[in-house]
N, C-alpha and C positions, 0 to 999 in steps of 0.2 A: 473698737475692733469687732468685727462678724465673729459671730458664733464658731464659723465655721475655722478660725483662725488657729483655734485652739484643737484645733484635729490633723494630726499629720496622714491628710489626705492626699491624694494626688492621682489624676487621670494624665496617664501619659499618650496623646496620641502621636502615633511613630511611633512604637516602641519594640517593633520589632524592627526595624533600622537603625542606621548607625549610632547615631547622635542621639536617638530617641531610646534606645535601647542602653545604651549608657549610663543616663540620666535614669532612670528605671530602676536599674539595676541597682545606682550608687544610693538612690531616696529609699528601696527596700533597705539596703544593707544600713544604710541609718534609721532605719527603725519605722517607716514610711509605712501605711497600707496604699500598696501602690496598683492600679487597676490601667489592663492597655486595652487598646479597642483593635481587635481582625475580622476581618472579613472572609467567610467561611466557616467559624465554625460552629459545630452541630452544641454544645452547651458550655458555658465557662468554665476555665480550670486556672487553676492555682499552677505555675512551673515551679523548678528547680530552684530559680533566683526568688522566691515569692510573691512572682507577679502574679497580680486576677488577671485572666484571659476572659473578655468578653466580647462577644458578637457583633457586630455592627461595620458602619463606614464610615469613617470621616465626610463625606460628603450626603450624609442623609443625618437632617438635622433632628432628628428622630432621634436617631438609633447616639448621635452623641449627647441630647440631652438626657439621654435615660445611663447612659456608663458618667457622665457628669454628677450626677445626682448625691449630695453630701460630703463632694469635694473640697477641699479649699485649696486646691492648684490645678491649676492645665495646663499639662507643657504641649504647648504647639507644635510639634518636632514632623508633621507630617508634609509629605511633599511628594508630588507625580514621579514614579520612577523614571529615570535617561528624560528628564527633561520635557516629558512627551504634554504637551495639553497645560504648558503651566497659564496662559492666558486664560484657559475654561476653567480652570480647578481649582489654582490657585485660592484666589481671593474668596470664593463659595463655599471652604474648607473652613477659611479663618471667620468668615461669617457664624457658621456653626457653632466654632467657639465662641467666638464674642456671646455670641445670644444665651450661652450654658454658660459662662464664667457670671454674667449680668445675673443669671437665676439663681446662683447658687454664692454669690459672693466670693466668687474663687479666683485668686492671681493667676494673668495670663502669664506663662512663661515661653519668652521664643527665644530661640537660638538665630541671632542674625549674622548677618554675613555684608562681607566690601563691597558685595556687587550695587550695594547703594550711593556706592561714591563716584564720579567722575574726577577726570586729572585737575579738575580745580582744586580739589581738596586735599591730593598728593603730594609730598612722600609721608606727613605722619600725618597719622587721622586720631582725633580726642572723638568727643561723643555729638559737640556741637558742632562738627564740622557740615556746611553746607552739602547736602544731599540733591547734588547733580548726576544723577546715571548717564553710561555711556550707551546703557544696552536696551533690550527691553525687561529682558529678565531684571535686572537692576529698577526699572521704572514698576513691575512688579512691587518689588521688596520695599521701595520707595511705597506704593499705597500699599502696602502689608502695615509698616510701619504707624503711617497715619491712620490707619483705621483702628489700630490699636490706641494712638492719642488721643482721639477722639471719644475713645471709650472710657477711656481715664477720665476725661473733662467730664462724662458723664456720671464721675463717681465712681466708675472699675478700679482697678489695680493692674499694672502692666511691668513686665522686667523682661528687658532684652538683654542679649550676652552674645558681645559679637566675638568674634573670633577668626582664623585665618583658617588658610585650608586642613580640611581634618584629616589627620590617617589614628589607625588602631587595630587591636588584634582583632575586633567581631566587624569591620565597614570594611565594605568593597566596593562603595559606590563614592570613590574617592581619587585625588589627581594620582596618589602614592599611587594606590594599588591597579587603576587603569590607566598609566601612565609608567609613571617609574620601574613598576616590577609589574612580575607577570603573577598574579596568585595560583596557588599550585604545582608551582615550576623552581626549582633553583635559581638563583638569581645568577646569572652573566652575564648581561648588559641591562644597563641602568640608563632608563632616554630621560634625561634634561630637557622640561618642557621649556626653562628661564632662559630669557636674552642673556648673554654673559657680559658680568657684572652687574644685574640686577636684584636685588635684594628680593624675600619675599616670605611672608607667614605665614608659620606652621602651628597648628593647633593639634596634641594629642589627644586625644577625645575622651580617656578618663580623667585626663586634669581639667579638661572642660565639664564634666559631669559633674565632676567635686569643685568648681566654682561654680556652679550653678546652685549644687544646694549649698553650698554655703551660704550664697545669697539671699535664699529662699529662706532659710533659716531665722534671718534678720530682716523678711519682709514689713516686718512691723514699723522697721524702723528707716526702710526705703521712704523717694519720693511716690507716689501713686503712678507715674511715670517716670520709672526709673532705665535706665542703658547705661550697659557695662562694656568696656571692650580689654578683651588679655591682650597682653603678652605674647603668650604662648615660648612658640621658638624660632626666633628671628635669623632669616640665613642671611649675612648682610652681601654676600654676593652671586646668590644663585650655586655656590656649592657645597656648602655645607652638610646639608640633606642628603644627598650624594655620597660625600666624602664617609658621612656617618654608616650609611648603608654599604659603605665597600668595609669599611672596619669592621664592621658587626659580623658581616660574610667571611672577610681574614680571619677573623676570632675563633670561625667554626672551623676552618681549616682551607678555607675554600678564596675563590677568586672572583672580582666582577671587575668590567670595564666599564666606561661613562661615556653615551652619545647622546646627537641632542635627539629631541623628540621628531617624527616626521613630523610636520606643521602639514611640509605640501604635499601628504596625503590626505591629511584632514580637510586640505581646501580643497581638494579632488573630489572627494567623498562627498562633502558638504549637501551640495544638492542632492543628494538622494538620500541621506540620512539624518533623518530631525537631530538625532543626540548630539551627532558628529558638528550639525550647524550649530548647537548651540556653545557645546567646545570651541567650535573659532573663535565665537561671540566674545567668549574670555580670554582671549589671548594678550589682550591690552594688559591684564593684571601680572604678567607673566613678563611685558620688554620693559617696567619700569618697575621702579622700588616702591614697596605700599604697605608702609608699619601702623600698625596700632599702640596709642601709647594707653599704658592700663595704668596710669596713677591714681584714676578714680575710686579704680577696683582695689587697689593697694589701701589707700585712703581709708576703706570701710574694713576689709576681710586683715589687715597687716600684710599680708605677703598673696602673693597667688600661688594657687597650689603648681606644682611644676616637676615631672620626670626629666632626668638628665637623657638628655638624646640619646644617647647610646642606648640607654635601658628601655626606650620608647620604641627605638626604631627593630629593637632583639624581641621583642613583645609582639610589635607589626610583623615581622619577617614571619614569626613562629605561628602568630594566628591566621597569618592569611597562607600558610602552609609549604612558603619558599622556605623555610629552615627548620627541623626536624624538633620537638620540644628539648630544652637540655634536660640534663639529669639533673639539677638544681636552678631553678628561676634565678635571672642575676637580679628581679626587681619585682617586689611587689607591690603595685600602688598604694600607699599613704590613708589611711581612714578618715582622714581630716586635711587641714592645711594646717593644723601645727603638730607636732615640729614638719617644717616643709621641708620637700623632699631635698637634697645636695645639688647642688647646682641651681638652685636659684637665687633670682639675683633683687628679688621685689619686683621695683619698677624695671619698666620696658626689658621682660627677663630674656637675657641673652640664649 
């Protein structure tokens, strides 16, 4: 085992984003010295949740081998805002890391995602499931991936953690909250991006954070290339998500209705707005069913960690500012995955 193993280090790049900032956040509150990398500012600081704030870019392989330095984790969490430039940025970002995890003996950690699968591989996806993308972004994630295996063959350490789509109280740059709800607005119409009767996965993005280090946790005792894929929260027909977020709203006293999402404004748009094309781009994942089964992750962690929808979706609503804080939190995220939270089911948790 590296030196560096026995140090609960960790460079979070992304961490002030969604997923990145999650994960940050849950490795401090487990006892982490946890250090993120911004762009802008004038000297590092320590924040609120105990992150180091340090200087630099993901993209200047510089400034991330110098916040790497005496790490023993990188979470890869970083990604172009709306889409923009992921052909140029993309894969130059994760070069960065590979070359700072190589120097310093530190596990790469990425959060992956379905856009790596093609309908060859649908309705359930395991870990070996052949990696046919439909998209380019997909053909992306696809050489994200491999450049990560590769690095393993070379001796690195690599853990991937795929998951479905993410919502949460601190991410905005998600299908819930730029889709479904309006953030900063009360919620009265709720647009249904899913074909009806199509199934499709949810991931809350602090149960993703606390499978992640739980994993990390036990890297010792991963493969050198290891991939996990949750659970999460399975809608098994495009309403549940929906159904969940009009209850939560009933709960406060209030009302919403369910439409679908415009599509054919987005194919209107399309040409003249990069984000908006790439939004089309994924709409395959949206008219058919596309489950993750997480027996693997089960296999190692016992259970996955897992919020009961309701609690998830009252948490989403309240942080992204469509419903007002209650006077007592109906849920606090879990410190651990045991005892796991109510409503989970282990495998492929409903």
């Amino acid at each position: 085992m590296n030196g560096s193993d026995q140090q609960k280090t960790a460079l979070v790049l992304g961490a002030s984003g969604g997923i990145g900032g999650e994960v940050a956040r849950r490795l401090a509150q487990d006892g982490w010295q946890v250090r993120g990398l911004k762009r802008g500012l004038a000297a590092g600081t320590v924040d609120a949740d105990g992150i180091e704030w340090v200087a630099g870019d993901a993209l200047d392989r510089a400034d991330v081998a110098r916040a790497a330095q005496g790490r023993a984790v990188i979470v890869h969490a970083v990604n172009p805002p709306g889409y923009r430039d992921w052909d140029k940025l993309v894969l130059p970002m994760l070069d960065n890391t590979i070359a700072a995890a190589a120097a310093n003996g530190a596990l790469v950690v990425l959060p992956g995602t379905v856009y790596n699968y093609g309908p060859d591989a649908f309705p359930l996806l395991k870990e070996d499931a052949p990696q046919h993308p439909a998209t380019r972004k997909g053909g992306l994630r696809v050489r994200m991936e491999a450049a990560l295996e590769a690095h393993a063959a070379r001796g690195g350490r690599v853990l991937i953690v795929r998951s479905g789509d993410f919502f949460g109280p601190r991410a905005g740059n998600n299908w819930f909250a730029q889709a479904l709800v309006k953030p900063g607005k009360p919620v009265g119409r709720i647009a249904n991006p899913g074909a009806p009767g199509a199934g499709h996965q949810w991931a809350y993005l602090p149960d993703v954070a606390a499978t992640m280090a739980a994993l990390i946790e036990h890297r010792a005792q991963l493969a050198p290339f290891a991939r996990f894929h949750m659970g999460g929260h399975w809608d098994p027909d495009g309403t549940a998500m929906c159904d969940a977020i009009r209850r939560v709203v009933a709960h406060r006293g209030a009302s919403a209705s369910v439409g679908a999402f415009p599509w054919w404004f987005v194919r209107l748009a399309a040409p003249f707005n990069e984000t908006l094309r790439e939004l089309l781009e994924m709409r395959y994942l949206w008219r058919q069913p596309v489950r993750l089964d997480n027996a693997r992750l089960v296999d190692v962690l016992g259970a996955e960690p897992h919020t009961p929808l309701d609690a998830a979706v009252e948490c989403t609503l309240v942080g992204l500012g469509c419903l007002p804080p209650a006077e007592r939190q109906a849920h606090t995220p879990a410190p651990g995955i045991a005892p796991v939270a109510a409503g989970s089911t282990g495998r492929l948790n409903q």
